[in-house]
VOFI-48810 format. One record per atom (N, C-alpha, C, CB): y, z negated, x negated; residue number from 1; chain; atom name; residue in three letters. Coordinates in nm, 4 decimals, m for minus. Glycine has a CB too. Example, Ala and Ser with C-alpha at 12.3 -4.5 7.8 and 13.67 -1.06 7.14 Angstrom:
residues 2
+----------+----------+----------+-----+-----+------+------+
!       yy !       zz !       xx ! seq ! mol ! atom ! type !
+----------+----------+----------+-----+-----+------+------+
!  m0.5690 !  m0.7800 !  m1.3190 !   1 !   A !    N !  ALA !
!  m0.4500 !  m0.7800 !  m1.2300 !   1 !   A !   CA !  ALA !
!  m0.3300 !  m0.7800 !  m1.3200 !   1 !   A !    C !  ALA !
!  m0.4473 !  m0.9046 !  m1.1308 !   1 !   A !   CB !  ALA !
!  m0.2250 !  m0.7080 !  m1.2850 !   2 !   A !    N !  SER !
!  m0.1060 !  m0.7140 !  m1.3670 !   2 !   A !   CA !  SER !
!   0.0030 !  m0.7870 !  m1.2900 !   2 !   A !    C !  SER !
!  m0.0598 !  m0.5725 !  m1.4084 !   2 !   A !   CB !  SER !
+----------+----------+----------+-----+-----+------+------+
This chain:
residues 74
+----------+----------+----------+-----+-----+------+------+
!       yy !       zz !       xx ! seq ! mol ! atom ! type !
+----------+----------+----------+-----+-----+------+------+
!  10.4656 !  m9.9296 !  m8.8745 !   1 !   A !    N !  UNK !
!  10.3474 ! m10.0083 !  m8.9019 !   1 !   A !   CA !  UNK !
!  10.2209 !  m9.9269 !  m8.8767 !   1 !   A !    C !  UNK !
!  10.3472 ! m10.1345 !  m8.8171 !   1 !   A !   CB !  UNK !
!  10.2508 !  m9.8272 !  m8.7841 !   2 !   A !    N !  UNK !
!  10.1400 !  m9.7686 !  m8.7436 !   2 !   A !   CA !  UNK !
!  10.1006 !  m9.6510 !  m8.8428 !   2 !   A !    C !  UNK !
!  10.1600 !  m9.7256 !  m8.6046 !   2 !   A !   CB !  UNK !
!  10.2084 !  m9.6338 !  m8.9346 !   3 !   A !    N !  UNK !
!  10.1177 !  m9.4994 !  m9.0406 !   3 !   A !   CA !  UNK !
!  10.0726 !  m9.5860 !  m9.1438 !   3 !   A !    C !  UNK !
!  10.2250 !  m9.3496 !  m9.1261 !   3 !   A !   CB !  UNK !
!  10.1572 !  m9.6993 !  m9.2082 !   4 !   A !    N !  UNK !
!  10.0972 !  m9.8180 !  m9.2628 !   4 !   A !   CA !  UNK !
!   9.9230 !  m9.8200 !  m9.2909 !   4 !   A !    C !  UNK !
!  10.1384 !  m9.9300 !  m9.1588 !   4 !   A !   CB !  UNK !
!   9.9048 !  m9.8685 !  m9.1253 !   5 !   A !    N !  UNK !
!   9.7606 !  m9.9015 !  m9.1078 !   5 !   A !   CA !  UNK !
!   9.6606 !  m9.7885 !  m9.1317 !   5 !   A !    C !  UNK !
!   9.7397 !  m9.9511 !  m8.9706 !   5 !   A !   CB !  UNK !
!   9.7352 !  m9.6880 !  m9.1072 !   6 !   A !    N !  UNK !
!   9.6580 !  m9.5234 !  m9.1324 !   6 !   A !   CA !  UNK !
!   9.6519 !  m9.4932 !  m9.2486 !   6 !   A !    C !  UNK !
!   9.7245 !  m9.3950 !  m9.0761 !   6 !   A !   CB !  UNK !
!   9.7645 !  m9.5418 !  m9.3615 !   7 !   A !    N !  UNK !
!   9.7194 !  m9.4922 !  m9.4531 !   7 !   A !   CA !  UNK !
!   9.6380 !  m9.5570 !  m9.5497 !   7 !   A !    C !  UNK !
!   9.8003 !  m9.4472 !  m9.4935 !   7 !   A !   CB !  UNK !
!   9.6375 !  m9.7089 !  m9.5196 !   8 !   A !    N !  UNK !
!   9.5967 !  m9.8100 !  m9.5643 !   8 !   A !   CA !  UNK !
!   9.4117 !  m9.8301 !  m9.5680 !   8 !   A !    C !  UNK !
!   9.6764 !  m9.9037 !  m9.4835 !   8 !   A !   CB !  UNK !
!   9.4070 !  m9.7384 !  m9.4541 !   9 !   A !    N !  UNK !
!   9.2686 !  m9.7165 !  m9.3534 !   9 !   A !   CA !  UNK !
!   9.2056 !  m9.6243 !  m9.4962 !   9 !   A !    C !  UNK !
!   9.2964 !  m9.6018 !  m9.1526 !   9 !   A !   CB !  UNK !
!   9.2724 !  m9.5203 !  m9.4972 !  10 !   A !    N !  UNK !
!   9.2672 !  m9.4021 !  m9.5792 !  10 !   A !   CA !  UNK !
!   9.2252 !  m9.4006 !  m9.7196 !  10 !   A !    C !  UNK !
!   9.3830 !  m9.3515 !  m9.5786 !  10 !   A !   CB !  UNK !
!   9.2823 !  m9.4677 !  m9.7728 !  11 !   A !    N !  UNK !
!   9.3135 !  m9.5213 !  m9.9272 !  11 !   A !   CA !  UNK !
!   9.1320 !  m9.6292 !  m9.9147 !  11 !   A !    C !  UNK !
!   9.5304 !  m9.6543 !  m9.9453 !  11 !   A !   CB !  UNK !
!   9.1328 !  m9.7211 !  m9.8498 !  12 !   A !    N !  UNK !
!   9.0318 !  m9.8195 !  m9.8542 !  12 !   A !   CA !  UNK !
!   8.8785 !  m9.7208 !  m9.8228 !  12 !   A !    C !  UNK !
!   9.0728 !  m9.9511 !  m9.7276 !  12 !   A !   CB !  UNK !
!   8.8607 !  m9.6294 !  m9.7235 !  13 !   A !    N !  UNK !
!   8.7735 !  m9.5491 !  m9.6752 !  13 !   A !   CA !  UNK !
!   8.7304 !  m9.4556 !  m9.8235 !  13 !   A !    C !  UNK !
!   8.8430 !  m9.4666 !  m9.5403 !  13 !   A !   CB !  UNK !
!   8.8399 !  m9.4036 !  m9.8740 !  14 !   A !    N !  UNK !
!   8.8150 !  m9.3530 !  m9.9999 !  14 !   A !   CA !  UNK !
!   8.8049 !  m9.4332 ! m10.1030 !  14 !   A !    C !  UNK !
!   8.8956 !  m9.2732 ! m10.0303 !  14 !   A !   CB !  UNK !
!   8.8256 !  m9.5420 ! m10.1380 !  15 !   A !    N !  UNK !
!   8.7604 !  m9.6536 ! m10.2570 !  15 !   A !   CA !  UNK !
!   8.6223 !  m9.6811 ! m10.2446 !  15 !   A !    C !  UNK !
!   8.8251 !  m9.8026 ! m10.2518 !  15 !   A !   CB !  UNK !
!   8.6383 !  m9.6764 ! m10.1095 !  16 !   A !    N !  UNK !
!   8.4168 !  m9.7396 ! m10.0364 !  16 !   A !   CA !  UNK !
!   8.3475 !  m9.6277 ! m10.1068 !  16 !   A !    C !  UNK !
!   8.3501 !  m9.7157 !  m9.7868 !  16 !   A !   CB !  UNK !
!   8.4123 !  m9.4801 ! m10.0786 !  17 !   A !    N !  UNK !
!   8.3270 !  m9.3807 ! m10.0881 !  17 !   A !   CA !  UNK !
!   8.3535 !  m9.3190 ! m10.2588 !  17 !   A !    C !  UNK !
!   8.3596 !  m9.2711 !  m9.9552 !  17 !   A !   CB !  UNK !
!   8.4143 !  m9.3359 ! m10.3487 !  18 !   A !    N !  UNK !
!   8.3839 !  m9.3300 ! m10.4423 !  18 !   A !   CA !  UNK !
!   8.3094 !  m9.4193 ! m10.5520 !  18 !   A !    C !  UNK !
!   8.4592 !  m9.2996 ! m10.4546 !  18 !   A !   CB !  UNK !
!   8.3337 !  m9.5392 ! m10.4761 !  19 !   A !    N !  UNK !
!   8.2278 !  m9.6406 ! m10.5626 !  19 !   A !   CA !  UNK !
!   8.1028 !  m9.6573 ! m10.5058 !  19 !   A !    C !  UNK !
!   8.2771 !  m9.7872 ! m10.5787 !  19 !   A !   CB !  UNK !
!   8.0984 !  m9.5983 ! m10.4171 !  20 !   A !    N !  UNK !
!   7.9347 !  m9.5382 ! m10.3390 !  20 !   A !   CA !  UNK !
!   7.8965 !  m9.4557 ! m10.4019 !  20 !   A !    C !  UNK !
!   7.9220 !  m9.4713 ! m10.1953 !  20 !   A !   CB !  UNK !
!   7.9332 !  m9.3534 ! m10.4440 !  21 !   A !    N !  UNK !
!   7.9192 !  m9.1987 ! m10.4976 !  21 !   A !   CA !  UNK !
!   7.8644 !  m9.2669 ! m10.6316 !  21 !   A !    C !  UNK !
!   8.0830 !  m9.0801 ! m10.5105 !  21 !   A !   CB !  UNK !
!   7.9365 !  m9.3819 ! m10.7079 !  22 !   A !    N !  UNK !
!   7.9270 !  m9.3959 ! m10.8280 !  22 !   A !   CA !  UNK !
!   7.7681 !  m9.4458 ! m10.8548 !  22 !   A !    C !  UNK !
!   8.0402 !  m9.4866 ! m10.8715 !  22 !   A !   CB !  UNK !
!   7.7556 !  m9.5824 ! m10.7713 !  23 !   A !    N !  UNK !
!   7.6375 !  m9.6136 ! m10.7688 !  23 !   A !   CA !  UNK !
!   7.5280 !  m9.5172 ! m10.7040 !  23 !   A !    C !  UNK !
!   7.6427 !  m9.7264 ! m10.7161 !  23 !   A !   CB !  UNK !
!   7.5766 !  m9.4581 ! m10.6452 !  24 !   A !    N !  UNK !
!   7.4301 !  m9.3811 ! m10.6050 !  24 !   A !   CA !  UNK !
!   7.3472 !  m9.2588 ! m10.7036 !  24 !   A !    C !  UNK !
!   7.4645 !  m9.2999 ! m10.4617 !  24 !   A !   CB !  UNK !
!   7.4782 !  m9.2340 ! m10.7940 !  25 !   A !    N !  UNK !
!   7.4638 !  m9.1909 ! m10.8721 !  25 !   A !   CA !  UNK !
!   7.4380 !  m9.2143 ! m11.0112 !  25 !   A !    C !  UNK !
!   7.5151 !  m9.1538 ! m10.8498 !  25 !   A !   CB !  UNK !
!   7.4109 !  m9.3397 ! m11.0486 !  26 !   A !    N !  UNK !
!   7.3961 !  m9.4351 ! m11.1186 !  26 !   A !   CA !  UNK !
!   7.2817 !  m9.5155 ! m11.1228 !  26 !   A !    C !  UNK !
!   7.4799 !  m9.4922 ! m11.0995 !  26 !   A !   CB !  UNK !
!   7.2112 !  m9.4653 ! m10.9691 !  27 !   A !    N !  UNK !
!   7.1113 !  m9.5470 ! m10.8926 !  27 !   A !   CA !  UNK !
!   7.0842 !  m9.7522 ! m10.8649 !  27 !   A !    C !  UNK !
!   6.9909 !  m9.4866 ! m10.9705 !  27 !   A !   CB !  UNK !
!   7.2475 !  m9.7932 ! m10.8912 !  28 !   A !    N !  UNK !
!   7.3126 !  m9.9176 ! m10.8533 !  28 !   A !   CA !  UNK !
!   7.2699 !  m9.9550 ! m10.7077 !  28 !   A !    C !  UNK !
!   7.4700 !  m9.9034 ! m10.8655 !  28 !   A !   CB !  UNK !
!   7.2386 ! m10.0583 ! m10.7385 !  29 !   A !    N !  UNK !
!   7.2038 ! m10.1217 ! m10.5878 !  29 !   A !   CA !  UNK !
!   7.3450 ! m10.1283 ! m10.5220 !  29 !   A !    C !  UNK !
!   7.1262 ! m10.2916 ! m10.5912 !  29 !   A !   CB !  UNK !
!   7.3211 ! m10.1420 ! m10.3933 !  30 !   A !    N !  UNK !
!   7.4901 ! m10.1532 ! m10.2914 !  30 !   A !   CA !  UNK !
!   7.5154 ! m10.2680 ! m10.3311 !  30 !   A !    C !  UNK !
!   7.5017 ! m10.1516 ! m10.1005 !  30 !   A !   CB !  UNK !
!   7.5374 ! m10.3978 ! m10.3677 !  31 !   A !    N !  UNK !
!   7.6001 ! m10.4754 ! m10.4720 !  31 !   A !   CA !  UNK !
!   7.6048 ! m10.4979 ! m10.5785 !  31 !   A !    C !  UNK !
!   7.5986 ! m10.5433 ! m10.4677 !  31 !   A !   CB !  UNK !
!   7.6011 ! m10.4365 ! m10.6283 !  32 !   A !    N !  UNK !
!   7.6054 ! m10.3951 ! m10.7753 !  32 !   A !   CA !  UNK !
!   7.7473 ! m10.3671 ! m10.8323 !  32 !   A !    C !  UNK !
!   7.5210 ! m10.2666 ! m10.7943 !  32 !   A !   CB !  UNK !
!   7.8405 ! m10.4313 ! m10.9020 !  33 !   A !    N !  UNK !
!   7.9797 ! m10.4116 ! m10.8968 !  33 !   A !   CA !  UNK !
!   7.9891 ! m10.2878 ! m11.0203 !  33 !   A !    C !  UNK !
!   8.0715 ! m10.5678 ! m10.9265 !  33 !   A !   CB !  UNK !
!   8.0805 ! m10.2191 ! m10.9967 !  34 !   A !    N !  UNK !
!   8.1093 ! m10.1108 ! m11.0358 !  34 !   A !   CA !  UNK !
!   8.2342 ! m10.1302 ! m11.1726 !  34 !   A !    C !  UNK !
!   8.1489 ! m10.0333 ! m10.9019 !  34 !   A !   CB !  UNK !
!   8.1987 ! m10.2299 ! m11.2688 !  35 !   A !    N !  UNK !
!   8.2684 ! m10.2669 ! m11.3482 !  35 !   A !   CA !  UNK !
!   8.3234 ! m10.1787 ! m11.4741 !  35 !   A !    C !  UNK !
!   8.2103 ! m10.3612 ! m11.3730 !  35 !   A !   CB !  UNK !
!   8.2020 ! m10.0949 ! m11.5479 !  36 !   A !    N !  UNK !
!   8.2372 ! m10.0217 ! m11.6506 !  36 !   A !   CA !  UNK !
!   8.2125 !  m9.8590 ! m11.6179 !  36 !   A !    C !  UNK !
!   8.1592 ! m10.0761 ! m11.7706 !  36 !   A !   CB !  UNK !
!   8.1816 !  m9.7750 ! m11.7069 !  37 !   A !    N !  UNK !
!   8.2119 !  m9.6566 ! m11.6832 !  37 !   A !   CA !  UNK !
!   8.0791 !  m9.5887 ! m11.6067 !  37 !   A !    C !  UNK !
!   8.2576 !  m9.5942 ! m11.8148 !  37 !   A !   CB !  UNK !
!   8.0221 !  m9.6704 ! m11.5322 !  38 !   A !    N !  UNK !
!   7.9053 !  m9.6156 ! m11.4225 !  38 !   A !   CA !  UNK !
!   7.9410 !  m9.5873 ! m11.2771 !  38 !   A !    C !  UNK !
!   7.7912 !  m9.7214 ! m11.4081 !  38 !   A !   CB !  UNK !
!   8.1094 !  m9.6007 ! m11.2896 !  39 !   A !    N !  UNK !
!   8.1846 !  m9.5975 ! m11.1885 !  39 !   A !   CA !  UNK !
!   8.3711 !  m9.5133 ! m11.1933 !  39 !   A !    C !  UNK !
!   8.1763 !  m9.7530 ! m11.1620 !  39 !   A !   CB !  UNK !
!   8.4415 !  m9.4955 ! m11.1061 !  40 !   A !    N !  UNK !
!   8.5477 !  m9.4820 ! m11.1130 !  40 !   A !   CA !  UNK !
!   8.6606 !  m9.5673 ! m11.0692 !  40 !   A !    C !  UNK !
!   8.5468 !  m9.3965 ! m11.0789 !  40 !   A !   CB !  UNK !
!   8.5884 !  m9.6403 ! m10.9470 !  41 !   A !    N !  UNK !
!   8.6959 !  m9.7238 ! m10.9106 !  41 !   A !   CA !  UNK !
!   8.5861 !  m9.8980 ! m10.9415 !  41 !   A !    C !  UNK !
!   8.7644 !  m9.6731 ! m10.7105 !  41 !   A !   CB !  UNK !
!   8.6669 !  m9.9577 ! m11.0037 !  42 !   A !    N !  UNK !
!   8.6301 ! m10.1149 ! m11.0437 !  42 !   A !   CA !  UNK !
!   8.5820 ! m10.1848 ! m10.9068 !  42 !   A !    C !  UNK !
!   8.7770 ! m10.2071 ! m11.1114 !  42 !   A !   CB !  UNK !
!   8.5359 ! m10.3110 ! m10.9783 !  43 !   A !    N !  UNK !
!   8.5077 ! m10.4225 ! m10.8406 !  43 !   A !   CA !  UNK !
!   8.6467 ! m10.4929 ! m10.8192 !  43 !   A !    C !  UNK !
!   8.3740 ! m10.5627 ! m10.8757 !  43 !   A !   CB !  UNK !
!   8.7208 ! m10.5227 ! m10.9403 !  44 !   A !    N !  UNK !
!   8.8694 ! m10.5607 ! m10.9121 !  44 !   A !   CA !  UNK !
!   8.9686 ! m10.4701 ! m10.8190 !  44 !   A !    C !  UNK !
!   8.9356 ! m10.5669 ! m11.0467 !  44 !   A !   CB !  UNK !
!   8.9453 ! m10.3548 ! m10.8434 !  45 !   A !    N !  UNK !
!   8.9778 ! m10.2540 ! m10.7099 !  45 !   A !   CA !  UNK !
!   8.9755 ! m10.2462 ! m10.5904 !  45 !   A !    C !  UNK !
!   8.9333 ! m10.1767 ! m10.7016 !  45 !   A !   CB !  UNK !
!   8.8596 ! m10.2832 ! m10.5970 !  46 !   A !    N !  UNK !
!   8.8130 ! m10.2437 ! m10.4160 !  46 !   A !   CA !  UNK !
!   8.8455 ! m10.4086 ! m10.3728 !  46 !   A !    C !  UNK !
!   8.5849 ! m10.1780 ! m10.3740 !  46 !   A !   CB !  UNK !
!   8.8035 ! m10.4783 ! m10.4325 !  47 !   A !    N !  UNK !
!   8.8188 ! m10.6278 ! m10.3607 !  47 !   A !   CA !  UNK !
!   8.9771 ! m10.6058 ! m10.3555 !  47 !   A !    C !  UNK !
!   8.7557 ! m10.7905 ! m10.4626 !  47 !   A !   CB !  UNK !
!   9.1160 ! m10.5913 ! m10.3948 !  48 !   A !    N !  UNK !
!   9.2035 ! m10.5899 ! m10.4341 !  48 !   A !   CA !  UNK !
!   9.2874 ! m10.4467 ! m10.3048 !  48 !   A !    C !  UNK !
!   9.1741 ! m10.5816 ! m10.5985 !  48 !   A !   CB !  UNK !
!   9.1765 ! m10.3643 ! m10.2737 !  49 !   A !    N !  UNK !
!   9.2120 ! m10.2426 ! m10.1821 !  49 !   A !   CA !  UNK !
!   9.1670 ! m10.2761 ! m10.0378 !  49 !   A !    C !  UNK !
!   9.1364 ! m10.1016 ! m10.2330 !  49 !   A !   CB !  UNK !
!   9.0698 ! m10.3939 ! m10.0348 !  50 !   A !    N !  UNK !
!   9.0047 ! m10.4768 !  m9.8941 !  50 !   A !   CA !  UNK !
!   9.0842 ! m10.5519 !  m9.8763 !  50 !   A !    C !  UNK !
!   8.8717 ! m10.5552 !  m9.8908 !  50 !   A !   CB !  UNK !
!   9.1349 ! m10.6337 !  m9.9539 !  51 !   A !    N !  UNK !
!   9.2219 ! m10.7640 !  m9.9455 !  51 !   A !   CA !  UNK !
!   9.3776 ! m10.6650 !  m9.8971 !  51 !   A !    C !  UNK !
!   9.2287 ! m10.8746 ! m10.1353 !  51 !   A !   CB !  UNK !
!   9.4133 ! m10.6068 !  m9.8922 !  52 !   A !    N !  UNK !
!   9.5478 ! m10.5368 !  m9.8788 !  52 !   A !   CA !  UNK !
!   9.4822 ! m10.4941 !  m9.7094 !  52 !   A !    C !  UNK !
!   9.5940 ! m10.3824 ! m10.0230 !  52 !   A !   CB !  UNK !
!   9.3883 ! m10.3905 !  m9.7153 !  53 !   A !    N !  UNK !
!   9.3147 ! m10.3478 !  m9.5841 !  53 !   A !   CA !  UNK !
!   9.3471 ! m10.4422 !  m9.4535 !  53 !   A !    C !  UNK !
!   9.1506 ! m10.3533 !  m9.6127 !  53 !   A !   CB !  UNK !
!   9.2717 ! m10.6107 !  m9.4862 !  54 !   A !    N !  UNK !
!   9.2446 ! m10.6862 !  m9.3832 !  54 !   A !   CA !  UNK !
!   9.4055 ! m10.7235 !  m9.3781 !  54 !   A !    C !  UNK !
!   9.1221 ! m10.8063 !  m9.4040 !  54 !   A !   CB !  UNK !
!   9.4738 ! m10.7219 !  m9.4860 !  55 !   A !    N !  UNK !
!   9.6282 ! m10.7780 !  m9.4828 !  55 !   A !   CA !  UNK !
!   9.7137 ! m10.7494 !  m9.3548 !  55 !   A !    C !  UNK !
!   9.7120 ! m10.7117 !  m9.6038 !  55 !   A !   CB !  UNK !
!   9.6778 ! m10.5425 !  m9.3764 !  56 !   A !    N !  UNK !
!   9.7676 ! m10.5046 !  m9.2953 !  56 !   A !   CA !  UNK !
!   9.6746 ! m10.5077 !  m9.1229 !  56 !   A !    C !  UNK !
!   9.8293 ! m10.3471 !  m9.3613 !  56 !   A !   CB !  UNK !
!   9.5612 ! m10.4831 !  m9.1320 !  57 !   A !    N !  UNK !
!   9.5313 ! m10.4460 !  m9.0544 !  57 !   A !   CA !  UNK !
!   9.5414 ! m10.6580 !  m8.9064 !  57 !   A !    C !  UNK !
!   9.3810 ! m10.3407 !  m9.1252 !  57 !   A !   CB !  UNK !
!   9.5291 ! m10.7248 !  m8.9996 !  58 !   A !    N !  UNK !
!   9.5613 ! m10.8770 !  m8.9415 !  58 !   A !   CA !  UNK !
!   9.7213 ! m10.8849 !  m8.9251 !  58 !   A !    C !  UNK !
!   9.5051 ! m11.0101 !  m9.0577 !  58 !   A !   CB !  UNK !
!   9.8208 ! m10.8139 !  m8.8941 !  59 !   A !    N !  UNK !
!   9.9587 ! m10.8365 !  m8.9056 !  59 !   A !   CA !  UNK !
!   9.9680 ! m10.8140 !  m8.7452 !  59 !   A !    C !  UNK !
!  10.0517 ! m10.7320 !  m9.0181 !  59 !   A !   CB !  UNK !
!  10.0054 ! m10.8904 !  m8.6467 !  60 !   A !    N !  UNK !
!  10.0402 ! m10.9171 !  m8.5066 !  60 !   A !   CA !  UNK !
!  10.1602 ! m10.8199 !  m8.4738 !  60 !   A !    C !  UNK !
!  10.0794 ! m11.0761 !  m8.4831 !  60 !   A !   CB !  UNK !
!  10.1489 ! m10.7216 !  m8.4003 !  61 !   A !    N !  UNK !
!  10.3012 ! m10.6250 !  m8.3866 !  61 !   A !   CA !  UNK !
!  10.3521 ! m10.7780 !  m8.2784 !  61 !   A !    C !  UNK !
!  10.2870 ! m10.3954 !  m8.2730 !  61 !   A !   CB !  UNK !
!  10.2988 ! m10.8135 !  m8.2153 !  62 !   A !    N !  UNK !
!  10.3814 ! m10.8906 !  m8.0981 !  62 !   A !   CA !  UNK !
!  10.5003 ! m11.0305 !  m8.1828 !  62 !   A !    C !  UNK !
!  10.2304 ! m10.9807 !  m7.9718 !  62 !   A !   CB !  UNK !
!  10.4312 ! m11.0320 !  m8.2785 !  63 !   A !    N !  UNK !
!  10.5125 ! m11.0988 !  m8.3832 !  63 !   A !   CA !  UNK !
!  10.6142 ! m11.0655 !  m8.5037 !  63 !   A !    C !  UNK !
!  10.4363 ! m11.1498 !  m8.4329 !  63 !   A !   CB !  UNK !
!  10.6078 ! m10.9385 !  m8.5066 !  64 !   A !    N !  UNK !
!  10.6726 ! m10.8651 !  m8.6332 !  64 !   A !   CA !  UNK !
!  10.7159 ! m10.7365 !  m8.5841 !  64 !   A !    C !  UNK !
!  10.5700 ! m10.8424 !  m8.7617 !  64 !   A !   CB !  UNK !
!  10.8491 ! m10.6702 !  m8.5790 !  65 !   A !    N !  UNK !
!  10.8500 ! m10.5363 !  m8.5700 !  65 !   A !   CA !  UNK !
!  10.8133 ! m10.4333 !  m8.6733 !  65 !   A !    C !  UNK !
!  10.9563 ! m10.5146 !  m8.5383 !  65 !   A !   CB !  UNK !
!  10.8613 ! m10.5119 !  m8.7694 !  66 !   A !    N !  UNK !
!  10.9001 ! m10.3976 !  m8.9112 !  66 !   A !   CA !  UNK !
!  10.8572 ! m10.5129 !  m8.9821 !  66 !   A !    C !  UNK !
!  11.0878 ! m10.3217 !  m8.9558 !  66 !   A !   CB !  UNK !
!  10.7564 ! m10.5257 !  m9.0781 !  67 !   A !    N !  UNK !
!  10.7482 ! m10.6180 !  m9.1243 !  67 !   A !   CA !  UNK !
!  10.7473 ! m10.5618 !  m9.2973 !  67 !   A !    C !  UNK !
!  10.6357 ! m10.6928 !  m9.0538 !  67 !   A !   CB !  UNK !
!  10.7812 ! m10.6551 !  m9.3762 !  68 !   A !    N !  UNK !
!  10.8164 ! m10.5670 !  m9.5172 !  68 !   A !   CA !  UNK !
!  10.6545 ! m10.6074 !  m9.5629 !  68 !   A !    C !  UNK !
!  10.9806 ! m10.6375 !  m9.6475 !  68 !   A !   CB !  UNK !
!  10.6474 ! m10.5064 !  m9.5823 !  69 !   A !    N !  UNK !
!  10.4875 ! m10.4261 !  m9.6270 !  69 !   A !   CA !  UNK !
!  10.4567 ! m10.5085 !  m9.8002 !  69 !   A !    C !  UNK !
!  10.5158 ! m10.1824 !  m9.6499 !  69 !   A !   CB !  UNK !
!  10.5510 ! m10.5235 !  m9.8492 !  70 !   A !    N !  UNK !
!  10.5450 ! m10.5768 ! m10.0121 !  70 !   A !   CA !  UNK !
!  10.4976 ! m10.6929 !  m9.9768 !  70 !   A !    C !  UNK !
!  10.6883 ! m10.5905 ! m10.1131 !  70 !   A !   CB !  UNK !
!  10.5423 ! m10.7795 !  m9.8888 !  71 !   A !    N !  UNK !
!  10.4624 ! m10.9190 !  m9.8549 !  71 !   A !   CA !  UNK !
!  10.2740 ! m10.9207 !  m9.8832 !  71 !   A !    C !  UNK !
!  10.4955 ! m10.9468 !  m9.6678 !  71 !   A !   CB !  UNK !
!  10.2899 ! m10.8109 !  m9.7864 !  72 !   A !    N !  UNK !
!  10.1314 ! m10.8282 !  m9.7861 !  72 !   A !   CA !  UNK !
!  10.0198 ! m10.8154 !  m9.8663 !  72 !   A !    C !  UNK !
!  10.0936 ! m10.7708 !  m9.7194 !  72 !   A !   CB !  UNK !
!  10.0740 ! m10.7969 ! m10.0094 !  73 !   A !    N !  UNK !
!  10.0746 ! m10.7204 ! m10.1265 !  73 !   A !   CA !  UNK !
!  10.0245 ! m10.8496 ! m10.1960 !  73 !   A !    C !  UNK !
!  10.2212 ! m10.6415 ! m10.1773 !  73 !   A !   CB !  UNK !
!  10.0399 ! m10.9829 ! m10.1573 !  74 !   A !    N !  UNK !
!  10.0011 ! m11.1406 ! m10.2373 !  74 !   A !   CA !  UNK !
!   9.9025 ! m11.1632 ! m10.1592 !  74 !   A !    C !  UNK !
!  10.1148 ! m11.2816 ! m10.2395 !  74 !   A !   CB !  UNK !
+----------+----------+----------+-----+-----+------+------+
């Protein structure tokens, strides 16, 4: 669970920072969704790469040892 959360960390840290890159480069306000080609990664993305993020990172070890990771995926 614990490389899970690391890599999960990883993957989400790098979605923030390329759809940052996009708008800043684009000169997009910080909400400004990153829908067509003024960007690389979508707003369906990142909401979709946060929503997985808080998934794993809200999973209780005191409740789960091994918990199957595909769950968290809905």
């Amino acid at each position: 669970m614990k490389q899970a959360k690391e890599n999960v960390t990883k993957i989400d840290d790098y979605v923030k920072d390329i759809a940052s890159k996009g708008r800043e480069r684009y000169q997009l306000s910080e909400t400004s969704a990153t829908n067509g080609p003024q960007a690389t990664v979508s707003k369906e993305t990142q909401v979709s790469v946060n929503r997985l993020y808080r998934n794993v990172m809200d999973v209780n070890p005191q409740f789960v040892d091994d918990p199957l990771l595909e769950t968290l995926l809905t």
